[in-house]
C-alpha positions in Angstrom: 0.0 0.0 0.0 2.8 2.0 0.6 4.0 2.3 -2.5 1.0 2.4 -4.4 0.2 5.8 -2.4 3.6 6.9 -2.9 4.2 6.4 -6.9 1.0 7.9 -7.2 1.6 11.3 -5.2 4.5 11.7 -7.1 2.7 11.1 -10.2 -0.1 13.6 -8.8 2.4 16.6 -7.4 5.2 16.3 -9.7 6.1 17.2 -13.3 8.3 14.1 -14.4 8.8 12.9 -18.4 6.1 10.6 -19.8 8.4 8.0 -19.3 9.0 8.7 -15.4 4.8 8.4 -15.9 4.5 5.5 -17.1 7.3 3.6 -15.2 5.5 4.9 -12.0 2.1 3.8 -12.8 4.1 0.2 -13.6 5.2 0.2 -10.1 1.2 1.1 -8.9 -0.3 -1.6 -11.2 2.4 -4.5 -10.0 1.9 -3.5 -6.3 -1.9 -3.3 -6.9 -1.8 -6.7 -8.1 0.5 -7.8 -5.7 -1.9 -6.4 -3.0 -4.9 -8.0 -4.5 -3.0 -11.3 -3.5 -2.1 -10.9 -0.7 -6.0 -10.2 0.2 -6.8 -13.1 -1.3 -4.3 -15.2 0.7 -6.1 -13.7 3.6 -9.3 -14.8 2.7 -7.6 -18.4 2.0 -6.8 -18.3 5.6 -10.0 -17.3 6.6 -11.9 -20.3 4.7 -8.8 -23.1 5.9 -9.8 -21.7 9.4 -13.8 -22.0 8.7 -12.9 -25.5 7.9 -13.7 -24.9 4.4 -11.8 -26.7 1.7 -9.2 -25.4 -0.5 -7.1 -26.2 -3.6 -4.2 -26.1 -4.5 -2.3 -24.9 -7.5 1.2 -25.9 -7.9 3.7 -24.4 -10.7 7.6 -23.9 -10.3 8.6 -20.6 -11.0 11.7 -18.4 -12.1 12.7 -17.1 -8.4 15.4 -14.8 -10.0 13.3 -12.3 -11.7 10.8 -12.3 -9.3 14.0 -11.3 -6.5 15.6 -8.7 -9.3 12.1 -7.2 -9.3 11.7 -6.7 -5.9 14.8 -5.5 -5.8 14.3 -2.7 -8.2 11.1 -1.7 -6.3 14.2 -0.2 -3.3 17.2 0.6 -5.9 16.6 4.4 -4.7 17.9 3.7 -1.7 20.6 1.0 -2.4 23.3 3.5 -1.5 22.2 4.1 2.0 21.4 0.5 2.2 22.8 -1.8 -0.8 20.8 -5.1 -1.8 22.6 -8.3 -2.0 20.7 -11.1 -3.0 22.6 -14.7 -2.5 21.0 -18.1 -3.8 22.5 -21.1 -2.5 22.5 -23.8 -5.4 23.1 -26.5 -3.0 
């Protein structure tokens, strides 16, 4: 939520290139989405705890660009606080 309402102040009180725009309002749809999720988890949790049955979709995924994504999200402030991300093959 917090970066939804912060991508789109800036998008509201600032003069940026169409570009800048457009990139921003990338970053509110994704976390949107990503939001939208995480309320449904929560309602997942709700039904498993109502004793309500629930499937279950499996599907391996490409962790690497879903880490490299998340870590653009915070590349502003990788000076102050750099980003390493370390996957152990083992």
């Amino acid at each position: 939520m917090t970066s939804i309402r912060a991508f789109s102040e800036l998008m509201a009180r600032r003069s940026a290139a169409p570009e800048k725009m457009v990139e921003w309002a990338g970053v509110i749809f994704e976390e949107a989405r990503r939001l939208g999720r995480l309320i449904d988890d929560l309602l997942d949790v709700s039904r498993i705890e109502a004793g309500k049955r629930l499937s279950v979709n499996k599907k391996m995924v490409q962790i690497w660009p879903m880490l490299t994504k998340a870590a653009k999200l915070f590349e502003k402030d990788e000076q102050k606080h750099p980003i390493v991300i370390e996957i152990d093959e083992a």
